[in-house]
Wavefront OBJ file of the C-alpha trace (Angstrom):
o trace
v 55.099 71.897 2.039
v 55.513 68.431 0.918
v 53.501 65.739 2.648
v 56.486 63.540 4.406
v 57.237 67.272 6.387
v 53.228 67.725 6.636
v 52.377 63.952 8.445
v 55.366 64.422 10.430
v 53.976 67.905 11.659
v 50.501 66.772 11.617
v 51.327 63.510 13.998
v 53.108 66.044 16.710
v 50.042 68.234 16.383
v 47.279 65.752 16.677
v 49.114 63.960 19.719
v 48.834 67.334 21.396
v 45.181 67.793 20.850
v 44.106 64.188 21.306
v 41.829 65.119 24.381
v 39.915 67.858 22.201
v 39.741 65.435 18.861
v 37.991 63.121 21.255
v 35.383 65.508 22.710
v 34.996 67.009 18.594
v 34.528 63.147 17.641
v 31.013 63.654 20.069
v 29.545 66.793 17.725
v 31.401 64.724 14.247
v 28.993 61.693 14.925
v 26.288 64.144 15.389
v 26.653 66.002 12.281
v 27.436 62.729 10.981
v 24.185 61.403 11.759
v 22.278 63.598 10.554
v 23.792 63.436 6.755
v 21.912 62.246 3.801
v 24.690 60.032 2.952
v 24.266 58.351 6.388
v 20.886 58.088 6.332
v 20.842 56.327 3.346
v 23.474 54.077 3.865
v 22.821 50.755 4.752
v 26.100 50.116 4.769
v 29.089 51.516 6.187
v 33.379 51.504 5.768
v 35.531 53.051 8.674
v 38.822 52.006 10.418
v 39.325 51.233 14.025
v 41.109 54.477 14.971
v 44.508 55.284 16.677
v 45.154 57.042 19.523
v 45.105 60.365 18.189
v 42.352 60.114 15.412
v 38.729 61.067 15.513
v 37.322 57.743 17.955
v 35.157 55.932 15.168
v 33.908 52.808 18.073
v 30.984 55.125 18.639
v 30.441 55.494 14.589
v 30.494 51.727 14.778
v 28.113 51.532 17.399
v 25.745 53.720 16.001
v 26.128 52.171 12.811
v 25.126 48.994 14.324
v 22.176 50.055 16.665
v 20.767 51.480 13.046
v 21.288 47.937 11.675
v 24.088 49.170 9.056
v 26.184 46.653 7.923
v 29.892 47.577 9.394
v 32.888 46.896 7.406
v 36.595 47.776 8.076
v 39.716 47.754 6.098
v 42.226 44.750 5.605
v 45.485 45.893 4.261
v 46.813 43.762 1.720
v 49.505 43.120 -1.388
v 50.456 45.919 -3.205
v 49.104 48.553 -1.247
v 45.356 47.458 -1.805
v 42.493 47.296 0.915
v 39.796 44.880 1.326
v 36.785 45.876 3.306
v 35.403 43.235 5.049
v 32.686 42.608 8.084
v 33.356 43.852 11.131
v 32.098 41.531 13.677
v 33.728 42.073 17.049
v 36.663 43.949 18.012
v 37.715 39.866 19.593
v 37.543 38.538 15.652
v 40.486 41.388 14.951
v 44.544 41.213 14.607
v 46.685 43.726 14.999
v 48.446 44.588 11.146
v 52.037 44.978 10.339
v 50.788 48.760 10.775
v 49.934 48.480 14.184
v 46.253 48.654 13.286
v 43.658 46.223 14.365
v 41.752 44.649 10.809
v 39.614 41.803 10.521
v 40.598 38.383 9.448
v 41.088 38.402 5.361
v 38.112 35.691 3.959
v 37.427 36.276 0.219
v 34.034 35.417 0.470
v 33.026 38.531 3.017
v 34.881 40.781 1.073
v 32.719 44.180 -0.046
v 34.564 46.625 -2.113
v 31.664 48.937 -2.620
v 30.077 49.860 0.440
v 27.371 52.974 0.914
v 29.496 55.085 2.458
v 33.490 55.346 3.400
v 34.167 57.314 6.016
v 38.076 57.935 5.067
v 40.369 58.742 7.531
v 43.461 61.060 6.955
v 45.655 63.962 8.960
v 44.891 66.986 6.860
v 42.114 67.952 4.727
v 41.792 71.223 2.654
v 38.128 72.937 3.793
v 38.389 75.222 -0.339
v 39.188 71.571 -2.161
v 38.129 68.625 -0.336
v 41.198 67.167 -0.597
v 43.152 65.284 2.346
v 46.894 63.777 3.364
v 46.357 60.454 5.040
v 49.051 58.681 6.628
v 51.325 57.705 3.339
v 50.880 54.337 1.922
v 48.079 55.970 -0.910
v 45.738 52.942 0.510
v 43.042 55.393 0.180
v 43.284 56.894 -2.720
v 43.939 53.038 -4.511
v 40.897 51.956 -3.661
v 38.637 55.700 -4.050
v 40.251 55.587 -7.795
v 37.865 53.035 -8.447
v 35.145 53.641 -5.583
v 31.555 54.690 -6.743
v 29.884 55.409 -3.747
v 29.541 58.102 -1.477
v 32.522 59.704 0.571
v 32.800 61.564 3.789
v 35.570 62.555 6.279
v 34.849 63.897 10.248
v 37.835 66.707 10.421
v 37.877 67.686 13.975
v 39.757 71.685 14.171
v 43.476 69.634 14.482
v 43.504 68.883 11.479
v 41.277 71.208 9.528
v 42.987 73.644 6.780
v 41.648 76.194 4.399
v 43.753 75.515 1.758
v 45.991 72.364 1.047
v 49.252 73.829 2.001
v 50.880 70.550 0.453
v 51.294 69.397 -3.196
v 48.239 67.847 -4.630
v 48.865 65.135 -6.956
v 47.234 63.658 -9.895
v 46.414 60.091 -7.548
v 45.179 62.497 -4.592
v 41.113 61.904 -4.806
v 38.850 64.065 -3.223
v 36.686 63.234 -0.478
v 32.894 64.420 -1.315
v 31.713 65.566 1.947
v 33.829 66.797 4.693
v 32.014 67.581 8.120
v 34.102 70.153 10.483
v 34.501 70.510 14.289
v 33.798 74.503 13.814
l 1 2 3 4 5 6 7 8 9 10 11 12 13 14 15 16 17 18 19 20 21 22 23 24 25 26 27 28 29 30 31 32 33 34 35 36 37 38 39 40 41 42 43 44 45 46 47 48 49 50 51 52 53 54 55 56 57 58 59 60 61 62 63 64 65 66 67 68 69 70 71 72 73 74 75 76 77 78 79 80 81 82 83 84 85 86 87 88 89 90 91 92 93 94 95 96 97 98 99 100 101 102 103 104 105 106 107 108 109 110 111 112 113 114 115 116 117 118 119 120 121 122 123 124 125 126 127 128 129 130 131 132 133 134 135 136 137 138 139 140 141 142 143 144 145 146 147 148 149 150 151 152 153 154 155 156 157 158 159 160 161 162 163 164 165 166 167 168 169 170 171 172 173 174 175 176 177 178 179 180
């Protein structure tokens, strides 16, 4: 299947189950939590998710109560990200994407945080590999990313095998940590 069909699926699918992804997100932290690559992380890159994505505020929150620095994504030129420090959810503007980012200052910017926990709408349980929403963001930035990588996959979007064409940009994600 090729991924425009996939996302388009995938989007109908996790609207459905958006009560159950947020109960999963509950046991994701958990499991989260309890992962060497969190627990040596003293600092941490997630998104502020949508609707129908795994609820990261309480991965923020915990984050912060462990005093791990929080840092979120600003989209910019070219289809790049910054990561910079996430603050308060009143220091954020919404994106040309509909997606609420911090305020771009050079200065703050931290391209190579402990862990990114990348976000995405399919990943492949055999490969580690994942379809995120389409602008390759992600895999930009993981091309050149050193540290450690780990994705919460509640059962919506959990596959055994990528069903979709894997290209040579797709980058695996090292860790991924299942509803089931």
């Amino acid at each position: 299947m090729d991924k425009k069909t996939l996302r388009q699926k995938q989007i109908t699918k996790l609207k459905e189950n958006q009560a159950k992804t947020r109960l999963e997100g509950i046991e994701l932290l958990k499991r989260l939590e309890v992962t060497p690559e969190w627990k040596s992380a003293k600092s941490i890159a997630t998104t502020i998710s949508g609707p129908f994505e795994v609820p990261t505020t309480p991965i923020i929150e915990a984050a912060q109560a462990e005093n791990k620095k929080v840092y979120l994504p600003k989209t910019m030129p070219h289809r790049q990200m910054a990561f910079l420090p996430f603050t308060s959810k009143d220091n954020l503007v919404r994106s040309d994407f509909g997606i609420l980012e911090p305020i771009y200052e050079e200065e703050l910017v931290n391209q190579s945080p402990d862990l990114v926990i990348v976000p995405g709408l399919a990943f492949a349980k055999d490969s580690n590999y994942r379809v995120g929403f389409g602008g390759g963001y992600y895999d930009r930035f993981l091309a050149n990313y050193v540290g450690k990588t780990v994705a919460l996959v509640p059962d919506a979007m959990s596959f055994g095998t990528a069903s979709w064409n894997i290209k040579e940009h797709d980058i695996k994600i090292q860790k991924l940590i299942f509803a089931d």
